[in-house]
N, C-alpha and C positions, 0 to 999 in steps of 0.2 A: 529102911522103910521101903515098902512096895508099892510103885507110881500107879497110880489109877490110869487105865490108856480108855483113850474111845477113838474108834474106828468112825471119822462121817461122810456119809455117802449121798451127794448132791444129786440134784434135778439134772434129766439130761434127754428124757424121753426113750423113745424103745431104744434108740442109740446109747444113752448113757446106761442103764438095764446092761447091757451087752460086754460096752467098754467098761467101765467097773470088773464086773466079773473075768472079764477079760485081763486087765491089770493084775486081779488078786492073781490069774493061775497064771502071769510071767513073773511074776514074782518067786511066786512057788517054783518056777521051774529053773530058778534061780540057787531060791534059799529057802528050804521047805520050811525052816526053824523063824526067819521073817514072815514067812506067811502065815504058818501059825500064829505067831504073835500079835498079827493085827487078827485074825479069827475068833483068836478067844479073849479079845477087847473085851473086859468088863461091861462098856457103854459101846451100842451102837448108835448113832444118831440116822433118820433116814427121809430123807426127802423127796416125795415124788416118785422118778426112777430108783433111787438111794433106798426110798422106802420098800421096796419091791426087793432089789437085790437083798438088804440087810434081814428081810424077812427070809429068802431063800437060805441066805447062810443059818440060819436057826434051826433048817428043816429038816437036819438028818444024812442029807444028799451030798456026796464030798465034793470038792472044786469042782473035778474033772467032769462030775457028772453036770454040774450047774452049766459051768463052759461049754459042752456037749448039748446042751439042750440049746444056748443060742446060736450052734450053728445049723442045727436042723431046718431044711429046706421047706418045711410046712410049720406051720403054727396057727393058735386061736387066735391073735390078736387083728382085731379090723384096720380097715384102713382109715385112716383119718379124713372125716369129710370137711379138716380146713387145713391149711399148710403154715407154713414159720408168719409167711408175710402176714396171711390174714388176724395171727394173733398177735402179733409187732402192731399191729393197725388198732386193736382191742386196747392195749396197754397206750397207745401215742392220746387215742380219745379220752384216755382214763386221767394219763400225767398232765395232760396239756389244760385240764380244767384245775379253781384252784382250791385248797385245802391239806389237810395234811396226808403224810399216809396213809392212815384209816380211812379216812375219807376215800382216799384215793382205790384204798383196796375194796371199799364197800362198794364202790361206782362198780368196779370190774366183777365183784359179784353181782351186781344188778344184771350187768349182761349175761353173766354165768348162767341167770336162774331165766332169763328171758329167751336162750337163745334153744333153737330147736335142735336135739341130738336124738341118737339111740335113746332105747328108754333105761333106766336104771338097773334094773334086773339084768337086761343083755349084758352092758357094760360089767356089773356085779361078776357074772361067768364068765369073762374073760378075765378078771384079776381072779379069781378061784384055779382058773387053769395055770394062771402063773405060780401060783406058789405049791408045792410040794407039800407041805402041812399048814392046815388055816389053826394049826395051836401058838398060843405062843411062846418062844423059846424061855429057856428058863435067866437066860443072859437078860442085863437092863435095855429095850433097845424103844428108843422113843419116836415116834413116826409122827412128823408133822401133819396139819391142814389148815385152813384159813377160814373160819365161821364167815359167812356170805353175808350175812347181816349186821354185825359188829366190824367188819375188817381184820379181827384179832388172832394171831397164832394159837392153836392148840396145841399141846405133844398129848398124840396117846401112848398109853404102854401096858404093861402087864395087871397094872392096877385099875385102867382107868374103867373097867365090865364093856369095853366096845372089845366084838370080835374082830381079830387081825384080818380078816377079809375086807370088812369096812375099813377098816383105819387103814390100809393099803389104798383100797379104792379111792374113799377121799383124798388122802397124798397124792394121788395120780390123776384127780379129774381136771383136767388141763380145760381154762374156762374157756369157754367158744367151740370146745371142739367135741368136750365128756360131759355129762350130766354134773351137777352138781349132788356130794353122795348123801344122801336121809340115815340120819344118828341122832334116835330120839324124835324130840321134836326141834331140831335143828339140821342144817344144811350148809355143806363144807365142798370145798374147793381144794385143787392142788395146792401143799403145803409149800411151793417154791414161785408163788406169786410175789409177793414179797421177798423171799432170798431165798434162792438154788441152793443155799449151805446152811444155816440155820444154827452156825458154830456154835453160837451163843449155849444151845440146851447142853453144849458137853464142857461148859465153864465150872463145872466140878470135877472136872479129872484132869490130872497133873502133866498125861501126853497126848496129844493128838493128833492123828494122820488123815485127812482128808480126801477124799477123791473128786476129782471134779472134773466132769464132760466137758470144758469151755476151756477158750484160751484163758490166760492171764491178765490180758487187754480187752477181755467183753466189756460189752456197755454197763453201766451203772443204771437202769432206770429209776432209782429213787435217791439218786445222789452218791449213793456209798458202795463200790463194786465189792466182786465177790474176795476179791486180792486184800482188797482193803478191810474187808471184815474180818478176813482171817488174819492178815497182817497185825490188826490188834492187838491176837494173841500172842504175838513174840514170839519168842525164842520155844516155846511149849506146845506150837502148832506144826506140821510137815506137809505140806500142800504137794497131790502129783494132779496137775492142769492139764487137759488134754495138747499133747506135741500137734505140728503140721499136718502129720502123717495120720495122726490119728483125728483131726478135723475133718479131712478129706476127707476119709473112710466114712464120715457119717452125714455124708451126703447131702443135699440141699433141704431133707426134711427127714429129721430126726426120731418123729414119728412113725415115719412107714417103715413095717415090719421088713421091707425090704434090705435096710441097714443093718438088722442085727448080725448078719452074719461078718460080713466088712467093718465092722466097728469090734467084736469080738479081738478078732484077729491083730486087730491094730491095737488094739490095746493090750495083748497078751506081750504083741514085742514091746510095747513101752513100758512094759510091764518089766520085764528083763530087763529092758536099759535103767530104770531107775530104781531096780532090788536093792546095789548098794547101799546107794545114799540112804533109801527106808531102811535099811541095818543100821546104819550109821546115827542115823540120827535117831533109834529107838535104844542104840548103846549094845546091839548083838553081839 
């Protein structure tokens, strides 16, 4: 029998965007034959930044070229008009009142849709710039958001008639800092408000290898960390968490375009150092 793999690519900001793609090509420059193998993952899952890269691998453009575009010393992406702490400070207002999740994630859409950003459009051209084809690939790849009004998880994907521009953009509207994106006559947030991993959508495939920009010991803000979610899965999950080396590199604010290059880098060598083990445990 042929194990169903999905590839899931968490929240991490311009920094994870960078580092992700950065891990795939130290891998690659590893074991071309590992890297293929998480590439052509049946199922991508994509979150946020996840959601961005997983769309980039679909688009045509091989590693070296995606790797190469985040080290370029110019880019469209703006600068962020709030930092890590100001949105730590959004979530502490959010958890510290009481109710359940939903609840919880619908407060923080309240400020989503209250707060004053760029307008939707600008922000829209910057996620168009980012991706290389706005089609979507022919692979299953599911891109979260969070409907601002219900609190509730979506995945879009090839079936759902939202174009992969939108369902990018909403996956990445980090609340407080991006618009919340218009889909329909609805209104969606970053898909890792709720969970940076979102493992759960690739609970029908038999392997899974994870990426994730964060240590191992991040905070839990709803109780259950990102460790723990994927821990769930057992023996059927392969988690690479962002090393020291590669925190560092992604500097005090995750956000600013200024990381992508340093976060690339870092994560191609950790990329390298953990090819084995991702052989090993995909059975290469």
């Amino acid at each position: 029998m042929t194990s169903k793999r999905a590839l899931v690519l968490a929240g991490g900001g311009l920094a994870g965007i960078a580092w992700e793609t950065g891990v795939l090509r130290g891998i690659a420059d590893e074991s071309a034959v590992t890297a293929d193998a998480l590439l052509d993952a049946e199922v991508m899952v994509g979150t946020s930044a996840g959601s961005t890269v997983a769309a980039q691998l679909g688009s045509g453009l091989t590693l070296d070229e995606l790797y190469e575009r985040q080290l370029a010393p110019t880019s469209t992406e703006l600068n962020p008009p709030a930092g890590i702490d100001d949105i730590a400070a959004l979530f502490l207002a959010a958890m510290t009142q009481p109710g359940s999740k939903t609840d919880k994630l619908r407060r923080i859409g309240e400020v989503a849709l209250s707060t004053a950003t760029v307008a939707e459009p600008v922000r829209r051209t910057v996620i168009a710039h980012r991706l290389p084809s706005h089609d979507w690939p022919d692979r299953e790849l599911r891109i979260t958001a969070i409907d601002t009004a219900t609190g509730e998880l979506v995945a879009f994907d090839n079936d759902s008639g939202v174009g992969l521009v939108d369902a990018v953009a909403a996956s990445c509207a980090v609340p407080g800092v991006w618009p919340p994106v218009t889909i329909g006559d609805r209104r969606y947030m970053d898909g890792g408000v709720g969970s940076t991993v979102n493992i759960d959508l690739a609970d029908d495939c038999d392997v899974i290898v994870a990426l994730v920009p964060q240590g191992d010991s991040a905070p839990a803000p709803f109780g259950v960390s990102t460790a723990e979610e994927i821990a769930a899965f057992g023996p059927k999950a392969f988690t690479v968490f962002a090393d020291r080396a590669s925190l560092a590199a992604f500097g005090k604010n995750p956000l600013d375009p200024a990381c992508r290059a340093p976060s690339a880098r870092a994560g191609r060598e950790q990329g390298r150092r953990v090819a084995a083990a991702v052989a090993d445990f995909l059975a290469l």
